[in-house]
C-alpha positions in Angstrom: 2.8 -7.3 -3.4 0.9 -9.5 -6.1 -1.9 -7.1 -6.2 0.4 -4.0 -6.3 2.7 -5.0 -9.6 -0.6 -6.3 -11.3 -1.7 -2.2 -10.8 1.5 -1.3 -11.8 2.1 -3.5 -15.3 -1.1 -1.7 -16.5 0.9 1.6 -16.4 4.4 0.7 -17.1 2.8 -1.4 -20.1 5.9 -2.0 -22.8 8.2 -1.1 -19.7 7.9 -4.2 -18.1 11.8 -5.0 -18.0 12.3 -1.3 -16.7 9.8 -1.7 -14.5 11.7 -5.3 -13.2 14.5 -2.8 -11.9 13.0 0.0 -10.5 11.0 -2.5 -8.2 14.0 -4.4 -7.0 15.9 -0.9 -6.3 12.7 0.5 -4.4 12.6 -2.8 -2.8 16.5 -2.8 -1.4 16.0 1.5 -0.5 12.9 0.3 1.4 14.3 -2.5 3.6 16.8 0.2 4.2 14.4 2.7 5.0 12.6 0.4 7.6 15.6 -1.0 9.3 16.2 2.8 9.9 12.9 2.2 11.6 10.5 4.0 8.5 7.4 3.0 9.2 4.8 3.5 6.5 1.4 5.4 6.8 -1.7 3.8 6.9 -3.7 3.8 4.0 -6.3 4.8 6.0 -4.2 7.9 7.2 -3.2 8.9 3.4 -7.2 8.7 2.2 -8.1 11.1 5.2 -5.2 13.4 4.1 -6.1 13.4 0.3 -9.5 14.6 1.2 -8.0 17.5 3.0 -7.0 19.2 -0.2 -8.3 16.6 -2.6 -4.4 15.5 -3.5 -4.3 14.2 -6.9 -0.5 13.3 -6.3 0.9 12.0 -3.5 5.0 12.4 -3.3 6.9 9.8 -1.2 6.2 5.9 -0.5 7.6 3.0 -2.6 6.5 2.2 -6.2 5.6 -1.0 -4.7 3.8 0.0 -1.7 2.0 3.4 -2.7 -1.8 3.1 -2.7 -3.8 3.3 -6.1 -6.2 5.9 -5.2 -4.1 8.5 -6.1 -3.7 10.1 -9.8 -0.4 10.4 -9.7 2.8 9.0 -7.4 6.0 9.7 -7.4 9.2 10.7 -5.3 11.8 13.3 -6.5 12.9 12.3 -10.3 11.5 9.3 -9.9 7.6 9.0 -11.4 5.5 5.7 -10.5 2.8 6.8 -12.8 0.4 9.6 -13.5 1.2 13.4 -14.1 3.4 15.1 -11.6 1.3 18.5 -10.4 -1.8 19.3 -9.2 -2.2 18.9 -5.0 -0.2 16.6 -3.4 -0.2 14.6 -0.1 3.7 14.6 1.2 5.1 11.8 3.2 8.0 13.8 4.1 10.0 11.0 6.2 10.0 8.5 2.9 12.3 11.0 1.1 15.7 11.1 1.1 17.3 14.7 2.1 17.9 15.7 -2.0 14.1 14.4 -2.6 12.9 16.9 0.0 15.1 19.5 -0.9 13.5 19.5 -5.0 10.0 19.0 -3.0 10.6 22.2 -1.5 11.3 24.2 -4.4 8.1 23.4 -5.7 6.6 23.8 -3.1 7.5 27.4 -2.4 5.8 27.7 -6.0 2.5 26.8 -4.3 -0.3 26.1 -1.6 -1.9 23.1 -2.3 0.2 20.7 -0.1 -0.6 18.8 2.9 2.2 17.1 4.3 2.2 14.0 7.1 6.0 14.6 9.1 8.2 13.0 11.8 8.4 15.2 14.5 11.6 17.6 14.7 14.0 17.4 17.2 15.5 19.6 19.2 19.2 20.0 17.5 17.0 20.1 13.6 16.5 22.9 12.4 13.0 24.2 10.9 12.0 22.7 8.2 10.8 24.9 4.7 7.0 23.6 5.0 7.1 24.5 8.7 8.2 27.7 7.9 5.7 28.6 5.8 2.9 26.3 6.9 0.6 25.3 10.2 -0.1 22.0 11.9 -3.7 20.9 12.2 -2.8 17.9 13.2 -0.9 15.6 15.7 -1.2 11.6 16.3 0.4 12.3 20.2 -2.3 12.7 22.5 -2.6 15.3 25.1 -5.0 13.0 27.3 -3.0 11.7 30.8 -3.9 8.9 30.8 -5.2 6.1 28.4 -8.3 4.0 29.4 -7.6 0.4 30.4 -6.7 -1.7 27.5 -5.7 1.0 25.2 -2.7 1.1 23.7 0.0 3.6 23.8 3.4 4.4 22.5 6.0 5.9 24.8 5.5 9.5 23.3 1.8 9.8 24.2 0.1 8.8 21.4 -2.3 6.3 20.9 -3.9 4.7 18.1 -2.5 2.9 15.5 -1.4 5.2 12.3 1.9 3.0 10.8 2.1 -0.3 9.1 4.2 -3.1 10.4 7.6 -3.6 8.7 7.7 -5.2 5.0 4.1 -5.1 5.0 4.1 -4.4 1.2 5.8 -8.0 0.6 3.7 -9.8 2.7 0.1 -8.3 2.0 -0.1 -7.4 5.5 -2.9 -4.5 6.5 -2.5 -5.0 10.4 -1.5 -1.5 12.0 0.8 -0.6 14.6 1.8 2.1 17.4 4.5 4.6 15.9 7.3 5.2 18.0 7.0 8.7 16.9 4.4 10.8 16.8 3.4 12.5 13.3 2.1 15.7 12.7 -0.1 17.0 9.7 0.7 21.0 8.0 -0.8 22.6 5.4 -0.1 26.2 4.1 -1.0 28.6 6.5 -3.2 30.4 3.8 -5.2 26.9 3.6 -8.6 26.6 5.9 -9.1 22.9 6.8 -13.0 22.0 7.9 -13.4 20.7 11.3 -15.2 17.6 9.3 -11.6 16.8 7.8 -9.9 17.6 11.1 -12.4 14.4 12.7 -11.8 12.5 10.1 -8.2 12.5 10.3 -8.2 12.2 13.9 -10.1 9.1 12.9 -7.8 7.6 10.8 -5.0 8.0 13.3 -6.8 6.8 16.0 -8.0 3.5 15.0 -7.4 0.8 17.5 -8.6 -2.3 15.8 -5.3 -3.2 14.4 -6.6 -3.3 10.8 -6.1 -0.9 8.3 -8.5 -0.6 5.3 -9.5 -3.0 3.5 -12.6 -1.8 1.5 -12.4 -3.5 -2.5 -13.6 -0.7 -4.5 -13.4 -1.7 -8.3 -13.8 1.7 -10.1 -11.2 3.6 -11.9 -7.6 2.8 -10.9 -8.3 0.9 -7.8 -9.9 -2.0 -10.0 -6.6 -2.7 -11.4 -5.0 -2.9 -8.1 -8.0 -5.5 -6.7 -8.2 -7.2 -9.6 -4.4 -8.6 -8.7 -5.4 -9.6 -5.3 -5.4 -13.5 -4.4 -9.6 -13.3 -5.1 -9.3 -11.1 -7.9 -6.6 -13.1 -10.1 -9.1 -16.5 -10.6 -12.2 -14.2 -11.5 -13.5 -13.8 -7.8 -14.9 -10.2 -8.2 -16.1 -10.9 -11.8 -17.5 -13.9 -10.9 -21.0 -14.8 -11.7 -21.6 -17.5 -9.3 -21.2 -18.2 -5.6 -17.8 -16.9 -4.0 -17.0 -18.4 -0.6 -14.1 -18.6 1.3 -13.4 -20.9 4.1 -11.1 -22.1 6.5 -10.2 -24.1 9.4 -8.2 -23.9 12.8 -6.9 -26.6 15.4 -5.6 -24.7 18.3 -4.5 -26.8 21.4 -6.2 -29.8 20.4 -9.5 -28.0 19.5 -10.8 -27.7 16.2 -13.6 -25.3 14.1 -14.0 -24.6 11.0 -16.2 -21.9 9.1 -16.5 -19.6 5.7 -18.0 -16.2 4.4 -19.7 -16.0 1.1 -18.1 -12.9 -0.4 -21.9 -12.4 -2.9 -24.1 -12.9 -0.3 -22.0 -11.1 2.7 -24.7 -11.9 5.6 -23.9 -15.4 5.0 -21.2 -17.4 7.0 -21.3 -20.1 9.2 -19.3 -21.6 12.2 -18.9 -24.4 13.9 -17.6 -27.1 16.0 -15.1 -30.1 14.4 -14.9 -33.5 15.9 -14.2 -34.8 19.6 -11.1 -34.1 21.9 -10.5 -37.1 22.6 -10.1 -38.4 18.7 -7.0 -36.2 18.5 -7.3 -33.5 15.7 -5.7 -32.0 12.4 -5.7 -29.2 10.3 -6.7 -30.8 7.5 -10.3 -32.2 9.3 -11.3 -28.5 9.8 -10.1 -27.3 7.2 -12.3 -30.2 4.7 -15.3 -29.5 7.4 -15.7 -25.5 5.7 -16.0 -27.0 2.5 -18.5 -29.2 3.7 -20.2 -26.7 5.3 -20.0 -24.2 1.8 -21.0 -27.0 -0.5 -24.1 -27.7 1.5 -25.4 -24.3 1.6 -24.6 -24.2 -2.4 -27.4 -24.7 -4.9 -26.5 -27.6 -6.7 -27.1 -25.4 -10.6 -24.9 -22.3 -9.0 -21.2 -22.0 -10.3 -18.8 -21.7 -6.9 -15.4 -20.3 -6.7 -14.4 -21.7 -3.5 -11.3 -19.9 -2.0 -9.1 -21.8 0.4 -5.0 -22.5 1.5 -5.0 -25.5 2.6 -3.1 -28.0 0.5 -4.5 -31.2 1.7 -7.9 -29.9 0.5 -6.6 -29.0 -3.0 -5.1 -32.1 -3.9 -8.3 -34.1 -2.8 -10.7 -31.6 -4.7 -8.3 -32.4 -7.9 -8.3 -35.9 -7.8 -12.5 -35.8 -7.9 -12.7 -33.5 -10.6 -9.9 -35.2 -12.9 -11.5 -38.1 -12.6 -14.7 -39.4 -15.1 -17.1 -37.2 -13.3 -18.4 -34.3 -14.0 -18.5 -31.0 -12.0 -22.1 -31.2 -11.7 -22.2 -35.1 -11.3 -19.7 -35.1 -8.8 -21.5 -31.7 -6.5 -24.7 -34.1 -6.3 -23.3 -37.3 -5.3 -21.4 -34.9 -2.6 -25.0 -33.1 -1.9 -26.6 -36.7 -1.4 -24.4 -37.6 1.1 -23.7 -34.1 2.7 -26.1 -34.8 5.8 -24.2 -37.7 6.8 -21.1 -36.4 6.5 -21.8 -33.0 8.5 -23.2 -35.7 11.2 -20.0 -37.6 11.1 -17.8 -35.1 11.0 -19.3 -31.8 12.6 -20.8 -31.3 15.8 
């Protein structure tokens, strides 16, 4: 959520307190919404349905959980930022009944929708863009059976199209298996390529369990990865080395490893301590930064990114002291080797 009101506060600007209330109202009518068992989009799903019509707008979401690569958001009266017209990408079950009811008065007033649905059921009656418009697409599968290992919801469908619940507070892009399966209209005057068709098919059929997660730092989208946990300290502006590492002690067992974020072919893994010593998170977790400082050139700048609190408090305590940086990343180099030997096996 960090990442989404640092996007936001660049477009509210001298709105700040206004913008304080409207995200605690969207945040009360959204746990409402998903205890109603609303389940929100992949972002994924919404990028494959912009590029259907190529939506400028999208009308539906939260303020706080809408993505940024759209012009314009909104949802009924209420505008998140940008201009409301132009095409628009409609999540039709994150509006309330009057929202969709002023959405379908403009919408009679034009072609240029695509909208992503809840199926109807059998006592609802037709809804105004089913009237006038075709599906092209449907996340329920017509296949019998699903091959071993494959996940499937009790509908049909497989893939994984919907984001867990409260995903938008906790900066969680792990996907699940809708209950329901979600169809995809457009007009009925509007051709849709078979290339778009694939690609949304795509989108709703990932099985990975991770949505996207692809940092893109042009136009709008900067703002929003700018926010992020990396982006706040200077991570994507940095001009030195930025690594992130971590450890793990599960049953006893203990690795550690990181990823350097500048040169992305370069992580390393490995194996921390002996069984039989017993183990601790904070050994593994001290081991990555081992591992990162060694394969760090002493003159290089690092932003090293980590959450473990042990490793923070020691890492403060040598640089307040009478040492500099650069002292202090030598005497560690010089001793590096015996400490990986030590430590890591």
């Amino acid at each position: 959520m960090q990442a989404a009101v640092h996007f936001l506060r660049k477009r509210w600007l001298d709105r700040e307190q206004e913008l304080i209330t409207v995200i605690q109202q969207e945040t009360k009518r959204t746990e409402e919404k998903e205890e109603a068992e609303y389940r929100s989009p992949t972002w994924s799903i919404l990028r494959a349905l912009q590029k259907i019509n190529k939506a400028r707008r999208l009308e539906g979401e939260a303020v706080m959980s809408a993505p940024p690569f759209f012009q314009s958001v909104g949802r009924g009266d209420l505008k998140f930022w940008g201009e409301d017209d132009g095409p628009t990408v409609v999540v039709s079950e994150s509006l309330l009944e009057s929202e969709q009811e002023q959405w379908s008065k403009r919408m009679c007033k034009s072609k240029d929708w695509v909208v992503w649905w809840r199926s109807r059921k059998k006592d609802e009656e037709q809804r105004p863009f089913e009237v006038d418009g075709k599906e092209i697409f449907s996340d329920r599968s017509k296949q019998a059976k699903p091959k071993a290992g494959e996940k499937t919801n009790t509908k049909g469908g497989k893939g994984q199209s919907v984001r867990w619940k409260a995903w938008w507070r906790q900066g969680n892009i792990k996907c699940a298996v809708s209950e329901e399966y979600a169809p995809c209209g457009v007009h009925q005057d509007c051709h849709v390529a078979d290339k778009q068709k694939a690609a949304l098919k795509k989108a709703a059929g990932v099985s990975e369990g991770i949505d996207e997660c692809q940092v893109r730092l042009k136009r709008r989208e900067r703002d929003y990865w700018m926010g992020t946990e990396i982006g706040m300290p200077g991570g994507y502006g940095s001009q030195g080395q930025v690594t992130a590492g971590d450890g793990s002690d599960k049953q006893g067992k203990m690795g550690a490893g990181y990823n350097n974020l500048r040169r992305k072919k370069q992580k390393q893994q490995c194996k921390v301590g002996r069984e039989e010593e017993g183990s601790s998170s904070n050994w593994p977790a001290l081991a990555a930064f081992l591992l990162a400082l060694h394969d760090t050139l002493i003159e290089e700048p690092l932003l090293y990114l980590c959450d473990n609190h042990s490793l923070l408090k020691a890492v403060t305590r040598w640089t307040s002291e009478n040492y500099t940086c650069m002292y202090m990343m030598l005497m560690i180099k010089r001793h590096i080797n015996f400490l990986i030997r030590h430590i890591i096996y």
